[in-house]
N, C-alpha and C positions, 0 to 999 in steps of 0.2 A: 885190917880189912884185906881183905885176898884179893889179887890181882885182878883178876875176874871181873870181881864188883867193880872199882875201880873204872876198868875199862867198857864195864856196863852204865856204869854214872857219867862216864865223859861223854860215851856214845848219845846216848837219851838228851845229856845236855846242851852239847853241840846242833846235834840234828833239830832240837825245838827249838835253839836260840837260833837259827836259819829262818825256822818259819815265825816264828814269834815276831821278827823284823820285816819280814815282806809284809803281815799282816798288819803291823804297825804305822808299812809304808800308805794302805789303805784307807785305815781309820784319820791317820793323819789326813789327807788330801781329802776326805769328805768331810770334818770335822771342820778343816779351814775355808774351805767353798761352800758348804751347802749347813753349817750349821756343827755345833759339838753335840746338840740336845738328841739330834737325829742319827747321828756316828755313833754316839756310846747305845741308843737304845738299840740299833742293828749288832752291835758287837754284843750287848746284854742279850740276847733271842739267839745269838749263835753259841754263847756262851752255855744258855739251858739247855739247846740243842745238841749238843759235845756231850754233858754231862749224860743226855738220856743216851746217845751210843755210845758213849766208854762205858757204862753199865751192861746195857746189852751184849758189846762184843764180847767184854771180859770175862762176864759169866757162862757164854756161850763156849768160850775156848776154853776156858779151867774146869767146869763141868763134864760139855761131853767130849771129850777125847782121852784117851789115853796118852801117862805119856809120852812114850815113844810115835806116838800118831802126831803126840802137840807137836814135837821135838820137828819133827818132819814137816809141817804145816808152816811152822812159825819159821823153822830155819828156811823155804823155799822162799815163803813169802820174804822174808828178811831179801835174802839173793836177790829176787825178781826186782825186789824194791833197790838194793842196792847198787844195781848193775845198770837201773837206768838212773840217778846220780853221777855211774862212774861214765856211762857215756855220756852225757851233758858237759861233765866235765872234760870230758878226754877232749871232745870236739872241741871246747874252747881256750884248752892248753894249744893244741893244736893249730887254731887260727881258722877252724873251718865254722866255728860260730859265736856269737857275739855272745862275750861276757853279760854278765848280768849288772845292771845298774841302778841302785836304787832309785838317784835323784835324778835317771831317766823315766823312769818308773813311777816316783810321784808328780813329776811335770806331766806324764802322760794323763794317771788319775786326775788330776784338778784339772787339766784340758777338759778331758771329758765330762768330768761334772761341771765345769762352766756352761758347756753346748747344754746342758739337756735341760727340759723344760720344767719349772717351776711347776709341783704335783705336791702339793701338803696334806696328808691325812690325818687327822686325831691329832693337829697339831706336829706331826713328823714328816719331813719332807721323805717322799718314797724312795726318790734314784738315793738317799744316801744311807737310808736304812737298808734296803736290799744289796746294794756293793759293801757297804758294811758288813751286814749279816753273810753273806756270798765269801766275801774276800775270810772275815776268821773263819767262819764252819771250814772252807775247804782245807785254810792251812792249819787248822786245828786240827782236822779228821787225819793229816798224817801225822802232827805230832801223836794224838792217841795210839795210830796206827803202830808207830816206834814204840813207845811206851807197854801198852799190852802185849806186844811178841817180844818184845826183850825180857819185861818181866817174866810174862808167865816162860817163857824158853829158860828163862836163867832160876827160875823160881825165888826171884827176888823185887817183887815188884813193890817194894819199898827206893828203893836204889832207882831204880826206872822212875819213878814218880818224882820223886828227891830232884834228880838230874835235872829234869822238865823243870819245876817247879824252880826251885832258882833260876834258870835261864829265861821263865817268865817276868817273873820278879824285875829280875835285872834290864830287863828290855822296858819293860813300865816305866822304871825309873828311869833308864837313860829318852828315853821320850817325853816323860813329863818335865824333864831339866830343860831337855833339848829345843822341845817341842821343833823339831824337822826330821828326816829319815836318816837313819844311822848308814849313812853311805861310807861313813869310814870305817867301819867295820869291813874285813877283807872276805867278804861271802863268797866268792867264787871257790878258793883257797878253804875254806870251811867246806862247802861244799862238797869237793874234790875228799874231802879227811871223812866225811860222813860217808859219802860212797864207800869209802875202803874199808870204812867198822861195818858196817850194812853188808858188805858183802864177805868181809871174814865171819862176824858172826853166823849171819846163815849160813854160810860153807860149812862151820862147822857143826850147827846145830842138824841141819839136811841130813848130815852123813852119819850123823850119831842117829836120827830117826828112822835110817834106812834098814836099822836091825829090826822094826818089825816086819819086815817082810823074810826076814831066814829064822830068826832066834822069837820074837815076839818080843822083845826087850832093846835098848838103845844097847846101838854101839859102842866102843871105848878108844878114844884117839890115846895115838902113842904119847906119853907125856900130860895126858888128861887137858887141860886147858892152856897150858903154855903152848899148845896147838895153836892156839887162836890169833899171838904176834905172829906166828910163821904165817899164817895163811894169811894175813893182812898186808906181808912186806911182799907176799906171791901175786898180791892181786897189784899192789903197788907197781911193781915190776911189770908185769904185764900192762898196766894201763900205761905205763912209761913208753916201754916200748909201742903199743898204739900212737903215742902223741908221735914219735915219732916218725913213722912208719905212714899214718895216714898222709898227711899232705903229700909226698913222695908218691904215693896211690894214687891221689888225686889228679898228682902233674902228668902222670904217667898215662891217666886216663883222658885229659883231655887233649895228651898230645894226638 
C-alpha cells in the first residue's frame, strides 16, 4: 500500500474517531437521563439523514468538476477546514483557551437534560431525540465532510471510508463496554494531529489544482507525494512556533 494511502486512512481515521467520541459523549448523557429508547431513535434519524448527504455531496463532487477544479475545491476546502483545527489547537497548547473535556462535556449534557421539561411524543421524549439527532448529524456532517474530499482528492475513496469505518466501529464498542465517555482518550493531542493532515493534505491538493488556471491540467509537486510529510512537518513548525509566540503577544498587549 503506498504511502499515500496509508496516510489517507490515518487521516479519515483519526479525524472520525474525534467526532465519533464527542458524538458518543451526547448519545451517552441523553440515553442515561432522559431514556435509551429516545437517544438511539435521534441518533437512528441523524443516521438516515448523513446517508442522504453523503450521497448528494459525493455525487455532486465526482460528477461535476473536473479534476483539476475537484483537486482545487477539495484541497481548499481541506486547508480552510484544517487550519481552523490547527487554531483551536494552537490556542490551547498555548494556554489561551480551554482544552476540551469530555467528562466536562457530558456533566454539562445530562445537567441540561435534567432542567428541561418532560415533552414525550409517539412515545419519544423530544429534548433527547432532537440533541440526539443535532448532536450525530453535525458531527457526522464533518466526518462525511473529511471522508468525501479526501476520497474523492486522493481518488481513493475506499481507503477514506475504511479509515472512518473502523474508528466508528471502535468507538461503539469502547462505549458499549464502557458505557461513560471516553475521556481517556487524549482528544486534544488528536486534535492538534488532525489539524496538521487537514492542512498538509489540502496544501497540497490546492496547489496541484491551481494548474487549471495556466496549463488546464493539475500541477506536479516536486517528489510527487512525499510532498505531503514535508508540508505536514512545515505546518507542524509553524503552529509550534504560534504556541509559542502567542501568549508573549498577548502579555505584550496587555501590558
Amino acid at each position: 500500500m503506498p504511502g499515500a494511502t496509508w496516510g489517507l486512512t490515518a487521516s479519515t481515521f483519526t479525524a472520525s474517531f474525534v467526532e465519533f467520541v464527542e458524538a458518543l459523549t451526547i448519545v451517552l448523557a441523553m440515553g442515561v437521563t432522559r431514556g435509551w429508547r429516545s437517544a438511539l431513535a435521534g441518533t437512528a434519524a441523524a443516521l438516515v439523514a448523513l446517508a442522504a448527504f453523503t450521497a448528494a455531496a459525493g455525487y455532486a463532487l465526482s460528477t461535476w468538476l473536473p479534476p483539476a477544479v475537484l483537486q482545487l475545491v477539495v484541497g481548499t476546502l481541506l486547508l480552510i477546514f484544517g487550519l481552523q483545527w490547527l487554531r483551536k489547537a494552537v490556542l490551547r497548547s498555548s494556554g489561551l483557551k480551554a482544552r476540551h473535556d469530555e467528562a466536562e462535556e457530558f456533566a454539562a449534557q445530562t445537567a441540561a437534560a435534567r432542567r428541561a421539561a418532560a415533552d414525550s411524543r409517539f412515545g419519544v421524549d423530544a429534548f433527547a431525540f432532537v440533541v440526539s439527532f443535532k448532536g450525530v448529524f453535525l458531527e457526522g456532517v464533518e466526518v462525511v465532510f473529511i471522508v468525501i474530499t479526501f476520497g474523492t482528492g486522493a481518488a481513493n475513496m475506499g481507503a477514506a471510508v475504511g479509515g472512518a469505518a473502523v474508528a466508528g466501529v471502535l468507538v461503539l464498542i469502547a462505549g458499549a463496554v464502557l458505557h461513560r465517555p471516553l475521556a481517556m482518550i487524549p482528544e486534544n493531542t488528536l486534535k492538534y494531529g488532525v489539524g496538521l493532515l487537514l492542512a498538509g493534505f489540502g496544501t497540497f491538493w490546492a496547489v496541484e489544482g491551481l494548474g487549471v488556471f495556466t496549463e488546464g491540467e493539475s500541477l506536479a509537486w516536486p517528489g510527487g507525494e512525499w510532498a505531503i510529510p514535508v508540508l505536514v512537518a512545515c505546518w507542524l513548525l509553524v503552529s509550534r512556533a504560534l504556541v509559542l509566540a502567542l501568549p508573549r503577544l498577548k502579555l505584550e498587549a496587555a501590558q
